[in-house]
TORTORBA-838895 format. One record per residue (C-alpha): x, y, z. Coordinates in steps of 0.2 Angstrom, whole numbers, padded with zeros to 4 digits. Each point is the difference from the previous one (the first is absolute). Layout:
<sites>
x_y_z
X_Y_Z .
...
</sites>
This chain:
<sites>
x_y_z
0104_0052_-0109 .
0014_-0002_0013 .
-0007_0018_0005 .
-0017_-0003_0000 .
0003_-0017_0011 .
0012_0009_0011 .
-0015_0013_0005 .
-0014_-0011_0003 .
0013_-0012_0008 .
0003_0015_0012 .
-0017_0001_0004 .
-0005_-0016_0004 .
0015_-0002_0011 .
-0005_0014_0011 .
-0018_-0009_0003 .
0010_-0016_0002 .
0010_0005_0011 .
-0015_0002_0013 .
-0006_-0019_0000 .
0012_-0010_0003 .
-0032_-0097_-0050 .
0000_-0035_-0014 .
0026_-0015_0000 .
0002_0003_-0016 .
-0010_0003_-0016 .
-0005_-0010_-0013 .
0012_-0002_-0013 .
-0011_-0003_-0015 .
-0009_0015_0001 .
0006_0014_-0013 .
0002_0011_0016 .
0011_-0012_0009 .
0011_0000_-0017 .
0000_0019_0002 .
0006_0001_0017 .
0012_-0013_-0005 .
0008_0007_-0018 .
0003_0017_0012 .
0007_-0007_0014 .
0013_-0008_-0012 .
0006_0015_-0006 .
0003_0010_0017 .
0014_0003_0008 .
0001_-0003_0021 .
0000_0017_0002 .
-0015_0004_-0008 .
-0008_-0015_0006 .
0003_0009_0017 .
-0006_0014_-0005 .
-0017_-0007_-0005 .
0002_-0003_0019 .
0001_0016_0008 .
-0014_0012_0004 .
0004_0018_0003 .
-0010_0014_0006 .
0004_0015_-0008 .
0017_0005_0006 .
0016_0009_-0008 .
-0006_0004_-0018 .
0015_-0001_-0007 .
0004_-0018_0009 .
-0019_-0004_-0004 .
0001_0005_-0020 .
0017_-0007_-0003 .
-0009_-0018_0010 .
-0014_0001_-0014 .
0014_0002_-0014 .
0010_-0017_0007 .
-0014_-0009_0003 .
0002_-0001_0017 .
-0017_0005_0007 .
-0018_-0014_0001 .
-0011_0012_0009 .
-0005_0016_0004 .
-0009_0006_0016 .
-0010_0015_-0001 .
-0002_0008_-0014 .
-0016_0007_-0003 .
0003_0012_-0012 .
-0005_-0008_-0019 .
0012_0011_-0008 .
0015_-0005_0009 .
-0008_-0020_0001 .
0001_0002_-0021 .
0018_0008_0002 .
0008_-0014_0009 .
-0008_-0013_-0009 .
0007_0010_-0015 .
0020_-0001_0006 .
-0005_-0019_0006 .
-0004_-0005_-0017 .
0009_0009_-0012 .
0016_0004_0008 .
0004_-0017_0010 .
0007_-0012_-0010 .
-0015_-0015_0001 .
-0015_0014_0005 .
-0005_-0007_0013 .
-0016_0010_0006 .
0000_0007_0020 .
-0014_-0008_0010 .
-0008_0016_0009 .
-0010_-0003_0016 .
-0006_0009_0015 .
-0009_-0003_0016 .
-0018_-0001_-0005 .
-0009_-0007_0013 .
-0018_0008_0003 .
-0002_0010_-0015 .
0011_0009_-0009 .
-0011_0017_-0002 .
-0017_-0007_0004 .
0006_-0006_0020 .
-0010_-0014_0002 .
-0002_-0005_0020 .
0015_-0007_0007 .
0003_-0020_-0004 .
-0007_0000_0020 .
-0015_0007_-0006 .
-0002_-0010_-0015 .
0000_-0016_0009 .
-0012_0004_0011 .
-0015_0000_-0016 .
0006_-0017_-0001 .
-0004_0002_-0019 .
0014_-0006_-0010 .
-0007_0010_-0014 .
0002_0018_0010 .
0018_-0005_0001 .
0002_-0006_-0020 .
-0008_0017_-0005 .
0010_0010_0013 .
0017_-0007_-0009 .
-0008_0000_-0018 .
-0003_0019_0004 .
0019_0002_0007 .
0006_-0008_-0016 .
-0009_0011_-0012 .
0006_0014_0007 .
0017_-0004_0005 .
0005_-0007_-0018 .
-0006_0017_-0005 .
0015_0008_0007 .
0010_-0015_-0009 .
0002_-0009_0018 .
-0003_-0021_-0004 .
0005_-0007_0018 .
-0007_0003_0017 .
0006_-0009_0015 .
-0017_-0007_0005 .
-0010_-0007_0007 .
0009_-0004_0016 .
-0007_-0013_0007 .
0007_-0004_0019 .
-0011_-0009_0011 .
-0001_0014_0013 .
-0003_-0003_0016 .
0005_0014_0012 .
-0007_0018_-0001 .
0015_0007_0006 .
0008_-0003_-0016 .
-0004_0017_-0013 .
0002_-0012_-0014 .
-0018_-0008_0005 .
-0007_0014_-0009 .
0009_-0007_-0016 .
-0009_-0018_0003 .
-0013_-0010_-0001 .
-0003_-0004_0017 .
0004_-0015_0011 .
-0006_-0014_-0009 .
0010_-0011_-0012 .
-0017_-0004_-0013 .
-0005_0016_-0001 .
0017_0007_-0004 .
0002_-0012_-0013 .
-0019_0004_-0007 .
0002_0018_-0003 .
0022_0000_-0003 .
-0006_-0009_-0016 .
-0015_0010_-0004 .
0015_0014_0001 .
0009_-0010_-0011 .
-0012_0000_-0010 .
-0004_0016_-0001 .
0015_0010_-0002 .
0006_-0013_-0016 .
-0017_-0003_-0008 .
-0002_-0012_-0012 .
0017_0001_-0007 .
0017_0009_0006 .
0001_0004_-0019 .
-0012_0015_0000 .
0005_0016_0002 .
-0009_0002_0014 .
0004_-0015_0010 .
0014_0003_0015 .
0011_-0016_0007 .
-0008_-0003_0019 .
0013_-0004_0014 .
-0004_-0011_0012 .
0007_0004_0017 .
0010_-0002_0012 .
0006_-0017_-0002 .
-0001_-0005_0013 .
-0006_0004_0019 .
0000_0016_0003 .
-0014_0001_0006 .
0004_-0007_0016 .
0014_0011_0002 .
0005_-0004_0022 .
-0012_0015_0008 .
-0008_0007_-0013 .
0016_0009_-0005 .
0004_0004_-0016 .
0015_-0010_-0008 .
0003_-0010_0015 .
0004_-0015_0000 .
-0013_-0016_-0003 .
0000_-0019_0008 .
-0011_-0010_-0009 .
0002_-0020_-0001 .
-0002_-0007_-0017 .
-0016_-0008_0006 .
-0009_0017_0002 .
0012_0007_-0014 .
-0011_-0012_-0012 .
-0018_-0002_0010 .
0000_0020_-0001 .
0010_0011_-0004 .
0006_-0006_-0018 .
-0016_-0007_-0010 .
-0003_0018_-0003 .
0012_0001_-0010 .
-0001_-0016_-0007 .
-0017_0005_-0007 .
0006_0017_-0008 .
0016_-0012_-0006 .
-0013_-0011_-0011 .
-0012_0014_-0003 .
0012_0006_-0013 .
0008_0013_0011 .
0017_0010_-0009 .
0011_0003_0013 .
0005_-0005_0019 .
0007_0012_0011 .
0014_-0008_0015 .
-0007_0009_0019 .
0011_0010_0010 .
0001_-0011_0016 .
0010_-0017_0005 .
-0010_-0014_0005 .
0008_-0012_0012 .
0017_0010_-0004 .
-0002_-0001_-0018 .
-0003_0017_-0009 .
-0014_-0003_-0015 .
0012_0007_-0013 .
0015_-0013_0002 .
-0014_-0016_0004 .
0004_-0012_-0013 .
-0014_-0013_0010 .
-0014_0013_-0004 .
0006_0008_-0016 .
0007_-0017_-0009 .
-0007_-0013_0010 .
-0020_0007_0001 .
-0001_0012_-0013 .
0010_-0010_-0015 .
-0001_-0018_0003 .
-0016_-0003_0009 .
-0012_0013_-0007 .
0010_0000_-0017 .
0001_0020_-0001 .
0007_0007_-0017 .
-0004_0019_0006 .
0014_0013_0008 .
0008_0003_0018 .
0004_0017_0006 .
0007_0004_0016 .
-0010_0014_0011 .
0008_0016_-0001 .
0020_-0003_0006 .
-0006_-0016_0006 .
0018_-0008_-0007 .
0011_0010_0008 .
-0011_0003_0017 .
0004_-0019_0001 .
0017_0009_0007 .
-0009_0009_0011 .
-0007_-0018_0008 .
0018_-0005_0000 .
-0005_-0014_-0012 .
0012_0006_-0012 .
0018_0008_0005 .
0000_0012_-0016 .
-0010_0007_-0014 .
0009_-0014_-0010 .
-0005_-0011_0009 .
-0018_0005_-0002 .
-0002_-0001_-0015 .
0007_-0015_-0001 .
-0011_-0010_0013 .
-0014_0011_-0009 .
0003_-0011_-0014 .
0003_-0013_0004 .
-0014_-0002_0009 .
-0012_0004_-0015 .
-0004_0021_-0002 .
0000_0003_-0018 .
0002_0021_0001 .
0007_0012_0015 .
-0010_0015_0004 .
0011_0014_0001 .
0014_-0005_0011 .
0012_-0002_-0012 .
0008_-0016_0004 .
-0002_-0012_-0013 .
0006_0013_-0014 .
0017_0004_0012 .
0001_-0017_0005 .
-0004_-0014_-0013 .
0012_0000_-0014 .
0014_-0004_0013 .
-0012_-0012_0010 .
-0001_-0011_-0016 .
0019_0002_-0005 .
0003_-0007_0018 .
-0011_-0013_-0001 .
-0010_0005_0014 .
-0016_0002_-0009 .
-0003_-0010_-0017 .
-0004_0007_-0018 .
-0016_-0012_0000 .
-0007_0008_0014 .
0002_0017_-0008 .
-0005_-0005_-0015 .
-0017_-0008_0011 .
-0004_0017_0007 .
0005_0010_-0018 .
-0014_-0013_-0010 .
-0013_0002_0014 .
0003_0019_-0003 .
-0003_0001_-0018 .
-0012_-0011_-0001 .
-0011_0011_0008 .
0004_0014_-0010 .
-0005_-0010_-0014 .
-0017_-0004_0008 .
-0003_0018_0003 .
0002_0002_-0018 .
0015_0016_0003 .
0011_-0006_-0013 .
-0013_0002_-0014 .
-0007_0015_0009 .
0011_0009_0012 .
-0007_0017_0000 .
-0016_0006_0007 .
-0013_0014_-0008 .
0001_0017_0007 .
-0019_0003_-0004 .
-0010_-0006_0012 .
-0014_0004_0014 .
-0003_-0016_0008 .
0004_0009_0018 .
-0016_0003_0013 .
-0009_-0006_-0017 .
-0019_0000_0007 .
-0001_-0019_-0002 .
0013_-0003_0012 .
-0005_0013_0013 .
-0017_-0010_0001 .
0008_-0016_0002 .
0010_0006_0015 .
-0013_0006_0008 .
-0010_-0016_0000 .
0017_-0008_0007 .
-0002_0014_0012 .
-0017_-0004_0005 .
0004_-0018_-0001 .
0015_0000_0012 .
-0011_0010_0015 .
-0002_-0008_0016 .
-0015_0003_0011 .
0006_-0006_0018 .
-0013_0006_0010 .
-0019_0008_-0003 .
-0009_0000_0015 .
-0021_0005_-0002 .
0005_0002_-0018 .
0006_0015_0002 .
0007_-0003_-0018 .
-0005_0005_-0014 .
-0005_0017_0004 .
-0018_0001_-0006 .
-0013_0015_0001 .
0001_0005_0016 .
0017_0005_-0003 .
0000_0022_-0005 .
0018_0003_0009 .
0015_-0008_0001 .
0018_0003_0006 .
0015_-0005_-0009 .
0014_0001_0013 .
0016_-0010_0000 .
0018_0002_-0009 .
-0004_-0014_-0012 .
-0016_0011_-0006 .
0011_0013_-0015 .
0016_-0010_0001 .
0003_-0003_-0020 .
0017_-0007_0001 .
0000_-0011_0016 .
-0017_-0010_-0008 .
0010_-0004_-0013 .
0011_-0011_0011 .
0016_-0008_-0002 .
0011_-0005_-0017 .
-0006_0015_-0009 .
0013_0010_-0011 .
-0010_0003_-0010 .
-0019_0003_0003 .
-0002_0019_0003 .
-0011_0008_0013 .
-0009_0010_-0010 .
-0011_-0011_-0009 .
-0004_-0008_0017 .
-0018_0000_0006 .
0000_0001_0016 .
-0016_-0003_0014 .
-0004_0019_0003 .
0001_0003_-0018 .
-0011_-0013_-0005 .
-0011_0003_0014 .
-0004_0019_-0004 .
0000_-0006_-0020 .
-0011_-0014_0002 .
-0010_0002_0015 .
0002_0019_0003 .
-0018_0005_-0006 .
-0009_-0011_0009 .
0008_0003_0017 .
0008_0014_0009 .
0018_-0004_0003 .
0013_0007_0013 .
0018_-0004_-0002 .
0012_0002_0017 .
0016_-0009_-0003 .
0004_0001_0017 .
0017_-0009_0000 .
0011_0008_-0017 .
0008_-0018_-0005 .
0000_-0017_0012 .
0015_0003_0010 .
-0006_0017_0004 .
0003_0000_0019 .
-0008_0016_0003 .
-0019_-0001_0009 .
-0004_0018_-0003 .
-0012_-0004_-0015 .
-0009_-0013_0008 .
-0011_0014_0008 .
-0004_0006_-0018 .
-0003_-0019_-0006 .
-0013_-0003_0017 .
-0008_0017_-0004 .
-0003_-0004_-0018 .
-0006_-0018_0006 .
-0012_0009_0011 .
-0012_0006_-0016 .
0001_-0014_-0011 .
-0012_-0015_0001 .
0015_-0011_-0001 .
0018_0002_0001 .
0012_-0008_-0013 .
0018_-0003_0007 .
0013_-0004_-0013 .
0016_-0007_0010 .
0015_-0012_-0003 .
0015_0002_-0009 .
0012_0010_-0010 .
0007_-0009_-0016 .
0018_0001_0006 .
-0006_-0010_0015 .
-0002_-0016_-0008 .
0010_-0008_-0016 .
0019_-0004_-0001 .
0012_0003_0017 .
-0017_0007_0009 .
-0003_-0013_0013 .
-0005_0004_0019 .
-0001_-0005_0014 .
-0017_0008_0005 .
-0015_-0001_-0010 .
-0010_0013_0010 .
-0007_0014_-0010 .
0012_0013_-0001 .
0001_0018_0008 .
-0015_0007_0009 .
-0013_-0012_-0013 .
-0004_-0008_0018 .
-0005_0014_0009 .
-0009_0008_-0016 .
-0010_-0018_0000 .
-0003_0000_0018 .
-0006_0019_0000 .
-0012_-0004_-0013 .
-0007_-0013_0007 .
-0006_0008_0016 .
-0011_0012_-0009 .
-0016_-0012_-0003 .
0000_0004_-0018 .
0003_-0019_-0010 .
0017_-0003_-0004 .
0007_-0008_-0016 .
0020_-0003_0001 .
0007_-0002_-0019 .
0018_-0008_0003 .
0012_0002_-0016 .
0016_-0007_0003 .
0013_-0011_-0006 .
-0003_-0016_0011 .
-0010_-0006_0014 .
0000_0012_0014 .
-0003_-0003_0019 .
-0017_0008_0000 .
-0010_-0008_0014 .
-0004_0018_0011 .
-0003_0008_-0016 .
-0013_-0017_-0008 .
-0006_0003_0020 .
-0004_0017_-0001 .
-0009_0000_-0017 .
-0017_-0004_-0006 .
0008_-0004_-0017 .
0018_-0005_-0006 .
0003_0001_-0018 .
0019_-0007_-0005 .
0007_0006_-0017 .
0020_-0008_-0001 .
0003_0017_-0012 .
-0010_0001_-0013 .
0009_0008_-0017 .
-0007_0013_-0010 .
-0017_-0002_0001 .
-0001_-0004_0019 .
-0011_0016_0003 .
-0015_-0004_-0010 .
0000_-0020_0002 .
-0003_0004_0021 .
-0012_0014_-0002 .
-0012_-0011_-0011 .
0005_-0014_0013 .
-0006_0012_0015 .
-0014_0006_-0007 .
-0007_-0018_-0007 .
0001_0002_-0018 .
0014_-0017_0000 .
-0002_-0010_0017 .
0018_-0007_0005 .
0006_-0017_-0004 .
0018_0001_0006 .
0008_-0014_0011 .
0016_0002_0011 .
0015_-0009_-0010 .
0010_0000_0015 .
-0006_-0003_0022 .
-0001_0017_0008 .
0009_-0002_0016 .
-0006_0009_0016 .
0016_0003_0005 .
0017_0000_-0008 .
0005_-0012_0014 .
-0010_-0015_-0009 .
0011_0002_-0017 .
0002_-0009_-0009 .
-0017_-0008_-0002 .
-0011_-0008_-0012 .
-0014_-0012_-0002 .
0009_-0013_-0006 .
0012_-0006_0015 .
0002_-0016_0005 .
-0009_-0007_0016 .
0011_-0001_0017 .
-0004_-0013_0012 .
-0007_0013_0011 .
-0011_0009_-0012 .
-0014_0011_0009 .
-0016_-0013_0005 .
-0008_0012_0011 .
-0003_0017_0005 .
0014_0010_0002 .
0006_0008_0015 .
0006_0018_-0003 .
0012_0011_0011 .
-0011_0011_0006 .
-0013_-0016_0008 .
0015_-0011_0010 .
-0002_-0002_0015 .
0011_0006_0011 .
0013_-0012_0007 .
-0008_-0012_-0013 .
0009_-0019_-0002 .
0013_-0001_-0014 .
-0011_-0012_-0011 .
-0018_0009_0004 .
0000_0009_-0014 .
-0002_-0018_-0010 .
0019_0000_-0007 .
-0005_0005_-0017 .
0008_0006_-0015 .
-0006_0019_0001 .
0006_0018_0003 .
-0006_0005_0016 .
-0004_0019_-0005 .
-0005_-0004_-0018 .
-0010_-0019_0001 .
0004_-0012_-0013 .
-0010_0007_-0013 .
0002_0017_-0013 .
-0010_0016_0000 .
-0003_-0006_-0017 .
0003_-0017_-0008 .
0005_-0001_-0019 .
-0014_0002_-0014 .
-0012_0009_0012 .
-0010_0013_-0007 .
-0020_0006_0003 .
-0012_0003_-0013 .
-0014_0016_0002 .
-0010_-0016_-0003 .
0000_-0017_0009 .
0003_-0016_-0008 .
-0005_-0019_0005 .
0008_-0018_-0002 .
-0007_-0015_0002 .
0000_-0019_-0010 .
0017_-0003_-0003 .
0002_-0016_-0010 .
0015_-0010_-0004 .
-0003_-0011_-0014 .
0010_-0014_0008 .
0005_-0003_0017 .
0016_-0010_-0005 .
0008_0002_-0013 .
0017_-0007_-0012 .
0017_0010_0001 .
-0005_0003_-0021 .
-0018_0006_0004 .
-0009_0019_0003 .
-0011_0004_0014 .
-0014_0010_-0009 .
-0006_0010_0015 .
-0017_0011_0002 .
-0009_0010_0010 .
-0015_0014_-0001 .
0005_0018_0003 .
-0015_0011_0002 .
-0001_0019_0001 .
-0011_0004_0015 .
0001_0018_0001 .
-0008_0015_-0011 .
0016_0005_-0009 .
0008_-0008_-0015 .
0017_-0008_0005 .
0015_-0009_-0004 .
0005_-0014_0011 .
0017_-0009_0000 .
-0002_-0017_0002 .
0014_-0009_0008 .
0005_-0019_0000 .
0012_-0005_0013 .
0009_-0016_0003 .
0007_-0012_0016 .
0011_-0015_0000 .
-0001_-0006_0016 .
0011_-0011_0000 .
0017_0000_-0007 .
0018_-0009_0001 .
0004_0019_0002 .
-0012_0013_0010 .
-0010_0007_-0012 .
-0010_0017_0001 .
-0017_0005_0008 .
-0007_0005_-0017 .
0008_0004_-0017 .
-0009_0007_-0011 .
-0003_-0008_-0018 .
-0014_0012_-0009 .
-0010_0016_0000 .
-0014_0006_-0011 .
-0009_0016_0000 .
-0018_0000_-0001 .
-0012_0012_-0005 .
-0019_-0001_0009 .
-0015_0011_-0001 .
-0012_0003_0015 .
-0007_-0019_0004 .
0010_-0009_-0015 .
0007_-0017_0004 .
0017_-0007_-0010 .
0006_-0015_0001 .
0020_0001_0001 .
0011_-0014_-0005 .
0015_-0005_0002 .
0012_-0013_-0008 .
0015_-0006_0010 .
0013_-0011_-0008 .
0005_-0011_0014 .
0018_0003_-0008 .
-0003_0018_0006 .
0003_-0008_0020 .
0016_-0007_-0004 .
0015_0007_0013 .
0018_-0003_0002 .
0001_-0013_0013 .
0010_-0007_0012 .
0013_-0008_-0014 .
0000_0018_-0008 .
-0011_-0007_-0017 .
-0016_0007_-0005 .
-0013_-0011_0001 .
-0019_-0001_0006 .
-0002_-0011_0018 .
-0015_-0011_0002 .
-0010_0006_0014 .
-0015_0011_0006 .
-0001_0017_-0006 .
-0014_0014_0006 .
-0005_0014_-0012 .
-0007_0015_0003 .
-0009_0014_-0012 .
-0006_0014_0008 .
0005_0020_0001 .
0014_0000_0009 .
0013_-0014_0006 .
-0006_0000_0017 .
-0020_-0001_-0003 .
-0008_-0010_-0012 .
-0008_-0020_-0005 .
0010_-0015_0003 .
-0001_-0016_-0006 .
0015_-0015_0000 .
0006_-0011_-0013 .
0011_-0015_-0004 .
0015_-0001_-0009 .
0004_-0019_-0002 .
0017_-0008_-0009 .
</sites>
């Protein structure tokens, strides 16, 4: 068997080596008595060993760990047999037979790639994200994986950050909505079932707002907007059931997540009363060195501890370190013993000690079911920014098009980032679906023009133009490569990339119409190209089944519903940005006066001493949840059903929606609230709701809305969370900047 293990061991190291979740549980349950009678008979060596995650490393080192107990968790393995021959050594050579918890990043799709998390958001169907994850989870636990490091939910804020792509957008609700929908998904109805894989939430916490939009950096967030947006997120997943917790890479304020006992113990344990398990992000512990938090790896692990992390991912430290930290009485046997019951007790809710091993007969993967349900997340998560003379869908009058662009064929780069495992052979992409589904009924001519989308070369732009010249419409498929966006891709300049611009520009002057398909992995700085197009379709990259989902969306068969879950800036100079801000005391009241219209020698205050960019304006290109129909929708007779209202009270909240154009259509209704008064400045809008609603031609709905007015409450001035008394203005309309309004009363 040693053999066999070293083999497969030997394989997997290779592919390794080229990728770099309720305090205390209760003790009457028969599980908690479990956890308890096991933790009795362990020594502290194997307790630390049920703390330390290895990737596959030295076999030897790796096999002899298994045989002493010494190792909690595996990271990826994908290979059943081997799963079923470590779990073998794990519970029939160690002395207690402990099972190894096996995990992996599964953050889209495992096979099935569903769109990025980006991309999800942007249905703004919490149900899109539950199957996407349910999907994951079947198929990941195939292969004997049963934990992902998902959902991440950091309230992202700043496109220059690759991790973006790995979000849900900017806003704090609706991270919170679909990181449990997540949840949700990837565990099921119980951890217990084969098929159920422990979710991570992560990074705790910040991240997100790493200083410029650079990955790792550091973050300065006060505890104020620490708990207003940033943490209830995470506070949601926490009560939602969610397994496991994962520490962020970053220091906020000077405090590195991995060693913050005020976020780990304080937050997590004793206000939100978490039973589930902290792991640190990949060397997080001893990069704490690195931050000069820590002199030594020592050190590390024990401020890492200390602190509250429950396991270490790969670095090492704990297993070197923790024996002689707890002889030296540095760090305390109860708080090993804390992070070793945390630890089992999710192996036991996974069921892995009645049932370690996992079948080697199966064919869940690309099963027909799940390739479906990505592409309706696919279709779901498309944007249509622009559609001028509805030149979209393509109707009758279409009998040529051309498919130019890099994005057009590009298997791999649609699958987008976090993908180890998705393979670019099963991927759809548009030229394939177009030909497949579409290619009997019109003629199609395919010039890539640019080979990939840092392709500086111009001399295929002729080709493309030429092509363009005979078709009745062009298709231009532009954005992004995969390794553009994600983990340590940030940039600083969110144009597209290589010679897109001049293929977009030259393609525009040939009076043929013009539909720009964007896939990327964040918002872009698209402005010219939004300028020099008669439509603008925008696909945050869209998995497997990309391909079909936007050649039924062009040609009509599904009209687009998508919303943007983040502001698209129109230039990188306005970052971060979002809808949510606070007001200045010099917000914008007027017309703005742009660089280009000042006059010269003009007065030091005639330009109205404003808060606004002089070359950008105040406002976005596009503002968050903004997305056209190929129909049109109406809102009118919004209704409260009280204009003031007790702090224990709901605000029920209508108002009609009617379809008012000749396609059928989905709308997303959004409900957006104002304090406008605070003992701390509150935002311009939060928002507090979304449905999406389905109209025919002509049909009228009426949409409601219930509001808990506990929903408003803040952390205040005196850092408690309560609801102020005062006037409050709601919105529900289509995007946060355009919709009906109505005030309310909140009174003591």
């Amino acid at each position: 068997m040693k053999r066999q293990l070293r083999f497969i061991l030997a394989g997997i190291l290779m592919f390794s080596s080229l990728i770099a979740c309720n305090g205390g549980g209760n003790v009457n349950d028969p599980m908690e008595e479990q956890v308890e009678k096991l933790l009795g008979q362990m020594t502290l060596r194997e307790k630390i060993g049920q703390m330390h995650q290895v990737s596959p490393g030295n076999i030897n080192e790796v096999m002899t760990q298994l045989e002493n107990g010494e190792i909690g968790s595996m990271l990826n393995v994908t290979n059943p047999d081997m799963v079923n021959q470590i779990q073998e050594i794990a519970m029939k050579k160690s002395r207690l037979g402990i099972p190894v918890l096996m995990s992996r990043d599964v953050i889209h799709g495992y096979k099935t790639i569903f769109p990025i998390p980006l991309g999800q958001a942007a249905t703004f169907n919490p149900l899109i994200v539950e199957e996407g994850a349910r999907v994951a989870a079947v198929e990941a636990s195939a292969d004997g994986i049963r934990w992902t490091f998902a959902p991440m939910i950091d309230v992202s804020r700043d496109a220059r950050w690759g991790r973006m792509a790995e979000s849900y957008g900017e806003d704090s609700y609706l991270n919170a909505v679909m990181g449990v929908a997540a949840v949700k998904g990837f565990q099921g109805d119980s951890l217990n079932r084969p098929t159920s894989i422990a979710a991570c939430a992560k990074h705790f916490v910040g991240y997100g707002a790493a200083e410029a939009g650079k990955d790792y950096n550091s973050t300065f967030i006060t505890e104020r907007m620490l708990r207003n947006t940033y943490l209830p997120p995470f506070e949601a997943v926490a009560k939602a059931g969610c397994a496991t917790f994962m520490t962020s890479f970053n220091d906020n304020d000077g405090v590195p997540s991995t060693g913050n006992s005020f976020i780990l113990k304080d937050v997590l344990r004793k206000e939100w009363k978490y039973d589930g398990m902290v792991v640190t992000d990949w060397a997080s512990a001893t990069e704490m060195v690195a931050h000069g938090f820590c002199k030594d790896r020592k050190e590390a692990a024990e401020k890492a501890v200390n602190a509250g992390v429950d396991m270490e991912m790969v670095s090492g430290s704990f297993i070197e370190h923790l024996e002689s930290l707890v002889k030296e009485g540095k760090v305390s046997e109860t708080n090993v013993d804390e992070a070793v019951r945390n630890i089992l007790r999710l192996k036991f809710r996974l069921g892995l000690f009645e049932n370690p091993y996992v079948s080697t007969a199966q064919s869940v993967k690309y099963a027909p079911e799940h390739l479906a349900k990505a592409k309706v997340a696919a279709e779901q998560s498309v944007i249509l920014l622009k559609n001028i003379e509805e030149v979209l869908p393509l109707g009758k009058r279409v009998h040529t098009i051309a498919v130019v662009g890099p994005m057009a064929d590009a298997p791999h780069d649609q699958l987008g980032t976090w993908v180890f495992d998705g393979e670019k052979t099963h991927t759809q992409t548009p030229l394939k679906a177009l030909r497949e589904m579409y290619g009997s009924e019109v003629r199609i001519i395919y010039e890539q023009g640019l080979a990939y989308s840092r392709d500086k070369r111009t001399d295929g732009i002729a080709k493309a133009v030429a092509a363009a010249r005979q078709a009745d419409v062009v298709l231009a498929f532009v954005g992004e490569e995969a390794i553009l966006s994600g983990e340590a891709h940030s940039l600083a300049d969110l144009d597209l990339r290589g010679a897109q611009k001049q293929l977009i520009d030259a393609l525009s002057k040939i009076d043929k119409p013009l539909v720009t398909v964007i896939m990327a992995g964040r918002p872009l700085t698209i402005a010219e190209e939004v300028e020099k197009s008669d439509a603008v379709l925008y696909s945050f990259h869209p998995g497997t089944m990309g391909g079909p989902a936007l050649a039924d969306i062009l040609f009509g068969k599904v009209v687009p519903s998508g919303k943007t879950p983040v502001t698209f800036p129109k230039m990188v100079g306005q970052l971060p940005i979002y809808y949510a801000h606070n007001h200045t005391g010099r917000a914008p009241s007027g017309k703005e006066t742009l660089i280009d219209d000042i006059p010269l020698e003009a007065g030091q205050t005639s330009l109205g001493c404003s808060s606004f960019y002089m070359d950008a304006g105040f406002g976005p290109l596009f503002p968050f949840g903004y997305g056209l129909s190929y129909t049109t929708f109406a809102y009118d007779k919004l209704h409260l059903s009280a204009d003031t209202l007790r702090m224990n009270e709901i605000l029920t909240i209508t108002a009609n929606l009617t379809n008012t154009g000749k396609y059928a259509g989905t709308e997303v209704v959004q409900l957006y609230v104002r304090d406008k008064v605070g003992s701390v400045t509150r935002p311009v809008k939060e928002l507090k709701g979304f449905q999406r609603i389905a109209l025919q031609p002509g049909e009228t709905k009426t949409v409601t809305f219930e509001l808990p007015i506990s929903d408003l409450a803040f952390w205040n001035i005196d850092m408690k969370k309560v609801v102020e008394p005062g006037e409050f203005t709601l919105w529900i309309g289509t995007n946060s900047s355009d919709g009906l309004s109505a005030d309310f009363e909140v009174l003591n």
